[in-house]
N, C-alpha and C positions, 0 to 999 in steps of 0.2 A: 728532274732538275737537281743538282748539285743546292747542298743547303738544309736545315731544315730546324724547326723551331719546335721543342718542348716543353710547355708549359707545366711544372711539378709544383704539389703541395709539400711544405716542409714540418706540415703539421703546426701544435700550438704549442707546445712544450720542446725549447729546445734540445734537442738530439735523440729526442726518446718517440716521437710520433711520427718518421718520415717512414715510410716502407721500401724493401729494399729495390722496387722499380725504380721509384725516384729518386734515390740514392746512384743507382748504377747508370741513368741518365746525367746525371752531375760527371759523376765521375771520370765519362765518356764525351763528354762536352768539349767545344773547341774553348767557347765561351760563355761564361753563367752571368747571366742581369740578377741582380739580390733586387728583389721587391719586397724587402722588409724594414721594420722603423727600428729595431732591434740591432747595438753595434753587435752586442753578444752575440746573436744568428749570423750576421757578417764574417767577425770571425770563425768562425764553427764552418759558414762554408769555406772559407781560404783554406782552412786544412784538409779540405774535400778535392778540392780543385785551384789551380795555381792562376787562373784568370777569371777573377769574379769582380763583379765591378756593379755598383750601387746605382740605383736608380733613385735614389730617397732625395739626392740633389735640383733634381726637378720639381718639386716641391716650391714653393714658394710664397710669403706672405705677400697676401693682397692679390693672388694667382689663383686662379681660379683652377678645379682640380681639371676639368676639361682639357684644358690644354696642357696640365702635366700629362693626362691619359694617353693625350694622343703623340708628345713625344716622348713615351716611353715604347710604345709599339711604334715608331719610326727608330728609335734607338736599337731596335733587337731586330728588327729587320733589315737594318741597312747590314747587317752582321751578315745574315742570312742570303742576301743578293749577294753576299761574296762568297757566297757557298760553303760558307761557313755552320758544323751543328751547332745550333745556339738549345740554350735552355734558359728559359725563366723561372728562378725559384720564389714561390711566395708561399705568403705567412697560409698556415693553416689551409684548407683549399680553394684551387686557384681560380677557381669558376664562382666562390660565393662572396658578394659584396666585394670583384675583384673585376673594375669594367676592360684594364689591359689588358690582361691574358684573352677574353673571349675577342677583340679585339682585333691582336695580334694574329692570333690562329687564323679566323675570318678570312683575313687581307692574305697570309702565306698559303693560304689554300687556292684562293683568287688568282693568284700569281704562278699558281701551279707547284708549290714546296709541300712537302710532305709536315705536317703538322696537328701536334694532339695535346691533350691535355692529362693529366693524371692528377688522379684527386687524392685529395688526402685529409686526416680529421679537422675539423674546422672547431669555431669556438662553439658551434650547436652543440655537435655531438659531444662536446665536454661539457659543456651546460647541463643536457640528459644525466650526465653520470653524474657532476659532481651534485645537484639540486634533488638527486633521485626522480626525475620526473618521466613519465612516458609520456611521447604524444601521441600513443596509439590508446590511449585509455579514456579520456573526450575528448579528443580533437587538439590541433594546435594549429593557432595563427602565427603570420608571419610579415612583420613589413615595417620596411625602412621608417625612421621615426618622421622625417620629413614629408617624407609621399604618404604618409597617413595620414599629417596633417594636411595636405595640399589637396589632397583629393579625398572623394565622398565614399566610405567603408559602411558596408554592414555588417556590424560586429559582433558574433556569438558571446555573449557572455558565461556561457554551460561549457565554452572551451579555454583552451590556455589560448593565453597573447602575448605576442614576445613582439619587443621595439628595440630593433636595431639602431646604433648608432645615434643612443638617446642625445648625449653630447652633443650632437651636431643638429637635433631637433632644429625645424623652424628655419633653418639655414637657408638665404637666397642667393647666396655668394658664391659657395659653391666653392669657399674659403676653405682652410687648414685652422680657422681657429673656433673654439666652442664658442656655443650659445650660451643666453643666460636664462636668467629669472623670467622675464618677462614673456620669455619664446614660453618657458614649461609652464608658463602661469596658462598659455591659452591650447597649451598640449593636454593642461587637464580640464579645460572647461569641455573640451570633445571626447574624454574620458568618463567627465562625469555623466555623461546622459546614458551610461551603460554602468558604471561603475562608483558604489558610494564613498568620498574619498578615505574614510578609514577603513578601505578594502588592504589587505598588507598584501604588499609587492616584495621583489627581489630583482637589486641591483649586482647584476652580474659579472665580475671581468674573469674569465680562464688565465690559468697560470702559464706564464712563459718558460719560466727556469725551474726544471725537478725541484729546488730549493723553497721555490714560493708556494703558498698557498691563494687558491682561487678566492677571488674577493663572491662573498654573499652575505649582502646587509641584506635584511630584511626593514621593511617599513610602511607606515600607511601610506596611501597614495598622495594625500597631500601633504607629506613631508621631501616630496619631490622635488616642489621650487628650490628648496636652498640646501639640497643637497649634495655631496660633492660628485661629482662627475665628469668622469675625463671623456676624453672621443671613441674610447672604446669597450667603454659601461655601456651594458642590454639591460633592459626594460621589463621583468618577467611579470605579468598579472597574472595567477593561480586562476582556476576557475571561478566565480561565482555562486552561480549555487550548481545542483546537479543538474546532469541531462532530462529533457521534456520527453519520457515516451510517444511514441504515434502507436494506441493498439489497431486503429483502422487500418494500417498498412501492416502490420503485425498479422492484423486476422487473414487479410487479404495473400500475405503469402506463406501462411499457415494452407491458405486453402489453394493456392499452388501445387504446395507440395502435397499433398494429399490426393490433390488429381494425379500429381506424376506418380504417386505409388500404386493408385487404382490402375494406371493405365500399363503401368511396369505390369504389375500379376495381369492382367487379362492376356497382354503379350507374351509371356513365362504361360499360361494356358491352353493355347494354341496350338493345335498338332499341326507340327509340318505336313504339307502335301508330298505326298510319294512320288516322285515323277520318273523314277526309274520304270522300265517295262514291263510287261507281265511275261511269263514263261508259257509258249502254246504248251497246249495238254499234249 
């Protein structure tokens, strides 16, 4: 079918984090949706492409995001049934903490259109670099700050924890506007049963414009409540103490591999069987 919808990441940092797929998808575009809160990225794509057109207007106070979601993927799809290439460009990539795009793609594939996603750096992976942290070194958790509170976690404390869209902690609205004091007062009474509150955190925003620098306060965890915080400050808890070895599982695949080496050399010991024939005298 005639049509087809491309979801691209534009990265975090304007003009410097987009790869040149998702650049040559814009560029090639009938029409580009801006899924960004940034006029700067706006204009940045108008000089990319001559029909781009903002989705940020559906938005609305006292609107629950829900219904902006779902006419934002009727908005790029009506594009689409007219067999028109669409692209949606959003912030950083377009599959994380981005419920339109997966959405969109969903329903034009349903409908039989050709449609995909391309990823692109998100504020994690600037997070990793700018904080210096790996989450391959103890582990790293991950979850929206609201659905941690809403529902029941069991939470490592020997790994990192990162809380998405502190800001918006506690939310049942479902609103565009932050929470307060009293949401993070009971965000950290669920923090504290794992974490003591002069444990120091890092409140994180990634930088938008090569010009800025990434916000990282550091501070103890109950310096939280009245701290400032917009809707798009992350939550980083550092580990707690270190990792808890297990030597019983330790020993146990110690002696694994020790079998597979005995059983390697008896097999490397073995003479092949000759099955070739013998020559009559």
């Amino acid at each position: 079918m005639a049509g087809s919808l491309y979801c691209v990441g534009v990265g975090m940092t304007l003009g410097a984090h987009i790869c040149p797929l998702s650049r040559s998808y814009i560029e090639n575009a009938d029409v580009v949706f801006a899924g960004v809160s940034d006029g700067f990225v706006e204009l940045w794509l108008n000089e990319i492409h001559h029909d781009v057109r903002s989705l940020q207007s559906l938005y609305g106070k006292d609107k629950s995001r829900h219904i902006t979601y779902r006419e934002m993927v009727d908005t790029m799809l009506a594009e689409v049934k007219q067999g028109k290439n669409v692209v949606g460009a959003f912030y950083g990539h377009p599959g994380v903490f981005a419920k339109a795009p997966h959405d969109a793609i969903a329903r034009a594939r349903e409908m039989g259109y050709e449609a995909k996603m391309i990823p692109g750096i998100s504020a994690e992976d600037c997070l990793y670099a700018d904080l210096g942290m790996d989450p391959g070194k103890q582990g790293c958790q991950h979850y929206e700050a609201s659905q941690f509170m809403l529902y029941k976690r069991r939470i490592d404390p020997t790994a990192m924890l990162i809380l998405w869209q502190i800001g918006l902690a506690g939310d049942l609205s479902m609103g565009i506007d932050a929470t307060g004091a009293a949401e993070r007062r009971l965000l950290l009474e669920i923090l504290a049963k794992d974490y003591p509150l002069e444990h120091l955190c890092w409140l994180y925003e990634a930088a938008t414009s090569p010009l800025q620098t990434p916000r990282m306060q550091q501070m103890p965890l109950k310096s939280l409540i009245f701290a400032d915080i917009d809707l798009h400050t992350t939550l980083v808890i550092p580990p707690l103490t270190p990792m808890i070895p297990n030597p019983l599982l330790r020993a146990r695949l110690q002696q694994l591999q020790t079998q597979g080496k005995e059983i390697t050399k008896q097999q490397n010991n073995v003479i092949p069987f000759n099955t070739s024939r013998r020559k009559q005298p």
